[in-house]
C-alpha positions in Angstrom: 64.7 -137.4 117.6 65.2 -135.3 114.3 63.5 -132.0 114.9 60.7 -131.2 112.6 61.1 -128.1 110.2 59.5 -126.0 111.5 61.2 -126.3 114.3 64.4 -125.9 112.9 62.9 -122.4 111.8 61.9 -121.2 115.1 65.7 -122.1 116.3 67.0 -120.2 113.0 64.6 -117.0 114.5 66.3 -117.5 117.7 69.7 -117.5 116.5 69.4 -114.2 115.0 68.2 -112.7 118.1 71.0 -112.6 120.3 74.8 -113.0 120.2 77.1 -114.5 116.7 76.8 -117.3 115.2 79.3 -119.1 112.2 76.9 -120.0 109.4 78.8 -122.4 107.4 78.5 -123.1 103.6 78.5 -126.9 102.6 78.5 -127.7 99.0 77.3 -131.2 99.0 75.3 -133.9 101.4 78.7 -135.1 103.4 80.5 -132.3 104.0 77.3 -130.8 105.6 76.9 -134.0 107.6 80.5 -133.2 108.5 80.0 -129.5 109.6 77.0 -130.5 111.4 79.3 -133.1 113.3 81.7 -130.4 113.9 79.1 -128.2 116.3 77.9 -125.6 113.7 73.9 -124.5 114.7 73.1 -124.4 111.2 74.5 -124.5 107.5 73.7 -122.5 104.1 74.2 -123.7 100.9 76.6 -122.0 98.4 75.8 -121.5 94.8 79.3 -121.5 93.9 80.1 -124.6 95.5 77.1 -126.3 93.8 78.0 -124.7 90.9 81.7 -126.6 90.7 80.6 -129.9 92.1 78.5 -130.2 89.1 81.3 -128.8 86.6 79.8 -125.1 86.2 80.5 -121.4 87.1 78.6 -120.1 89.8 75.2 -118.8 88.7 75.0 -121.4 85.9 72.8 -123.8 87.5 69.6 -124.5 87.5 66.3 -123.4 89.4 65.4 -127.5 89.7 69.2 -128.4 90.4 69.1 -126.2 93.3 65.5 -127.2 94.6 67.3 -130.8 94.7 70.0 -129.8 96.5 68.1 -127.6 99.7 65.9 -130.6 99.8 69.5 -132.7 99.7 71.0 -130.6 102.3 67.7 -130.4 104.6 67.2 -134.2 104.9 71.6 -134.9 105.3 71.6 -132.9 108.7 69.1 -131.9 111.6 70.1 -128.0 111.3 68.1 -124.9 110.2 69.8 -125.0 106.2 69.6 -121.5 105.2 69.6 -121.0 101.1 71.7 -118.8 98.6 68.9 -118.8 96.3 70.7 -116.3 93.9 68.3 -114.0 92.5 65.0 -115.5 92.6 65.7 -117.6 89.2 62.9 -115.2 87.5 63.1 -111.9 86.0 59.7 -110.6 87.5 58.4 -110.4 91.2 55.7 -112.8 90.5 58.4 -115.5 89.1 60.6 -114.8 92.4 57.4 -115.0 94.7 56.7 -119.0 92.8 60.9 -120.0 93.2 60.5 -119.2 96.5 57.4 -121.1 97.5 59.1 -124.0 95.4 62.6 -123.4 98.0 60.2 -123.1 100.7 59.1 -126.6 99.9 62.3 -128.0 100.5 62.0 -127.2 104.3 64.6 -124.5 104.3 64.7 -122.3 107.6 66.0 -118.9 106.0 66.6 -117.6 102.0 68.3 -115.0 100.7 67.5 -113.2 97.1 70.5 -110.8 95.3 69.7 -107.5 93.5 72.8 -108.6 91.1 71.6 -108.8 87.6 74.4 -111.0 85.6 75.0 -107.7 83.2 78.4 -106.4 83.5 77.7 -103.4 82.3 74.8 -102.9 84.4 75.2 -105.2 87.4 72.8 -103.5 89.9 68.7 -103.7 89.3 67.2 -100.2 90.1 65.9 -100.2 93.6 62.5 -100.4 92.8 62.7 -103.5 91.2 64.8 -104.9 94.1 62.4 -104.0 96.3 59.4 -105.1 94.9 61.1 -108.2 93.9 61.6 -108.8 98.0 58.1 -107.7 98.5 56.9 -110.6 96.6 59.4 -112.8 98.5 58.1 -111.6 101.8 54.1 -111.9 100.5 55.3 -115.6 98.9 56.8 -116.2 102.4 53.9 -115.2 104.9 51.1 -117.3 102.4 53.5 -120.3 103.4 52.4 -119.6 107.0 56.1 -120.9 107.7 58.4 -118.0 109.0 60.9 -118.6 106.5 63.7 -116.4 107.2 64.1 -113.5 104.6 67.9 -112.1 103.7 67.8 -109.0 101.5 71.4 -108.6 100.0 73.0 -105.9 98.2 75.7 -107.0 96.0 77.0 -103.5 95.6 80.9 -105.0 96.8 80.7 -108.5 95.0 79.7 -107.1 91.8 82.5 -104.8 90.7 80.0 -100.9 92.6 82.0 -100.7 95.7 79.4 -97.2 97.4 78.9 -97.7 100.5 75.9 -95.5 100.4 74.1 -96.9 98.0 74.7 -100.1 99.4 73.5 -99.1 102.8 70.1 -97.1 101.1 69.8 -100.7 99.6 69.7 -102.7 102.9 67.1 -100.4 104.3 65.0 -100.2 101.6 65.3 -104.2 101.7 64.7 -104.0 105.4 61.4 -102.1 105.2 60.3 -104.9 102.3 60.4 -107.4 104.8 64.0 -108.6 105.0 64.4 -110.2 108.3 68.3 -110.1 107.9 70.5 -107.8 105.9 73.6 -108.9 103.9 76.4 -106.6 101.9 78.7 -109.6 100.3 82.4 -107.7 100.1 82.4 -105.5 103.1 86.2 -106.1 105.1 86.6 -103.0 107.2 85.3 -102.2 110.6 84.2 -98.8 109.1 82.0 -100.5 106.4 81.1 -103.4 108.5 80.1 -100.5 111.6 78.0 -98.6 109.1 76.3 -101.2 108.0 75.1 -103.0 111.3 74.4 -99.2 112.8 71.8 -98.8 109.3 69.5 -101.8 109.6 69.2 -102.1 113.4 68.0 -103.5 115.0 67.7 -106.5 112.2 70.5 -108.5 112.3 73.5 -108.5 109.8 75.4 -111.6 107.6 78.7 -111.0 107.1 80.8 -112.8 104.2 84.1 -114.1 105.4 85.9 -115.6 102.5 89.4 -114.9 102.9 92.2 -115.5 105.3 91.4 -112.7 108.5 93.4 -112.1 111.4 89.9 -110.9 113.0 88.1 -113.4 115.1 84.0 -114.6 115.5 84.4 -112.4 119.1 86.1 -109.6 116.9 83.1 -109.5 114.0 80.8 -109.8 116.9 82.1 -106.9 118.9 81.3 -105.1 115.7 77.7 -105.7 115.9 77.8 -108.6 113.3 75.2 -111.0 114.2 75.9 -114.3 112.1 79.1 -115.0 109.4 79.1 -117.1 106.4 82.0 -118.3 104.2 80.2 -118.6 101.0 81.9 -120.5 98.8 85.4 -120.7 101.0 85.1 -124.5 102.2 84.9 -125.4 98.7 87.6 -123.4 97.6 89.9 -124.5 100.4 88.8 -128.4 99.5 89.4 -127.5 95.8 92.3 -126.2 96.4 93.9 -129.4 98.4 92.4 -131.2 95.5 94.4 -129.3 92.9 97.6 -129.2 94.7 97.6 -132.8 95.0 96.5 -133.8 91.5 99.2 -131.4 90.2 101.9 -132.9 91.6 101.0 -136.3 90.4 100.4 -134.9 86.9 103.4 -132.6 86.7 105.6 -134.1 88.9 104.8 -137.4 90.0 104.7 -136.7 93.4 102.3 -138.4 96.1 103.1 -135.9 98.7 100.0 -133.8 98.5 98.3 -136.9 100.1 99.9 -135.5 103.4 97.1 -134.1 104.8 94.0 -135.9 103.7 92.1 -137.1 106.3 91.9 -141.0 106.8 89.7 -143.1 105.3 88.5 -144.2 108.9 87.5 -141.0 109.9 85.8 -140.3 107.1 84.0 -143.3 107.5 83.2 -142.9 111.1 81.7 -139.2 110.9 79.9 -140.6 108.0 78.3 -143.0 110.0 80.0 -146.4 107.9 
């Protein structure tokens, strides 16, 4: 029996309380039949893999594209779906607090809303704003009566502002706005990671791994990590079989990429065909 969505919240709660879990990103409706297939508790979606499946940059979609998608991704699998919901799509706390009822909708178990701003030259919003725009999350949340999972994340390492401090006087400022998980997108080191986890306790952190590690889940987790996503890292790794393969056709000729696809039959099978 498919588990209703609210249950699949209470197991995303539960998740969160003890141990580490892998939090998968899936950029489309098979491969997060596939992950679910695989083992994985529960998936997130990726802006940046949504982004390229529909011939954009990352950030460059839509408010009702992405609605579509969560509600995609909820029906394709029985997991908790948690979603990268960017920055709220709206430029006001009231605007976030209505695009997050609308993601709500969708039956997602958890959210997460950036305090990136799309301006290079300022890339950060104040912390006030941050903050209340999270308070209107949480208040848009609670009203649901769902237990929607809140991520507060500051983008301090993604966006170009690398301080550690201020990234960490983020996360608890998020934290006391009703986050219910904290997330610094960029972190690597087990100083950083350390800091972090030690800040917010006892709320449990996301950390992003995007990029080949020698560290293990049991390594993050000794650090205090509590559940690790890939962002946009399954896409990039399936893009980039994609492109190796279409190059050598194009520049050489070659059929040799087609190596390691997977077969048409197990496709087919985890598919359900």
């Amino acid at each position: 029996m498919t588990p209703s969505i609210q249950a699949r919240r209470e197991t995303f709660h539960a998740l969160h309380r003890t141990g580490c879990f892998v939090l998968p990103n899936p950029w489309d409706v098979g491969s997060a039949r596939a992950l679910q297939l695989l083992g994985f508790k529960a998936i997130a979606s990726t802006s940046s893999g949504l982004a390229w499946s529909q011939g954009r940059p990352d950030n460059q979609v839509s408010r009702a594209v992405v609605l579509a998608h969560l509600r995609d991704l909820v029906a394709a699998t029985d997991l908790p779906v948690n979603a990268d919901f960017e920055g709220g799509f709206a430029d006001t706390p009231d605007g976030v607090a209505e695009s997050v009822r609308m993601a709500v909708e969708t039956g997602v178990a958890g959210l997460s809303i950036e305090d990136s701003t799309g301006d290079a030259d300022q890339p950060l919003r104040a912390i006030d704003d941050a903050v209340a725009r999270l308070r209107a999350a949480r208040a848009a949340i609670d009203a649901t009566g769902t237990r929607t999972l809140l991520v507060g994340r500051a983008e301090n390492f993604i966006v170009g502002r690398p301080d550690l401090a201020d990234a960490i006087t983020r996360l608890r400022a998020y934290s006391e706005a009703g986050a219910d998980c904290l997330y610094a997108p960029g972190i690597r080191t087990r100083e950083q990671i350390e800091a972090v986890v030690a800040a917010v306790a006892p709320k449990p952190v996301n950390l992003l791994v995007g990029w080949p590690s020698d560290l293990t889940v049991a390594d993050y987790a000794a650090m205090g990590v509590r559940r690790i996503s890939v962002g946009g890292a399954l896409a990039r790794a399936a893009w980039g079989g994609f492109l190796r393969t279409a190059k050598g056709l194009a520049e050489g000729g070659r059929f040799d990429g087609f190596a390691d696809a997977a077969s048409g039959a197990e496709l087919n099978g985890m598919m359900g065909g």
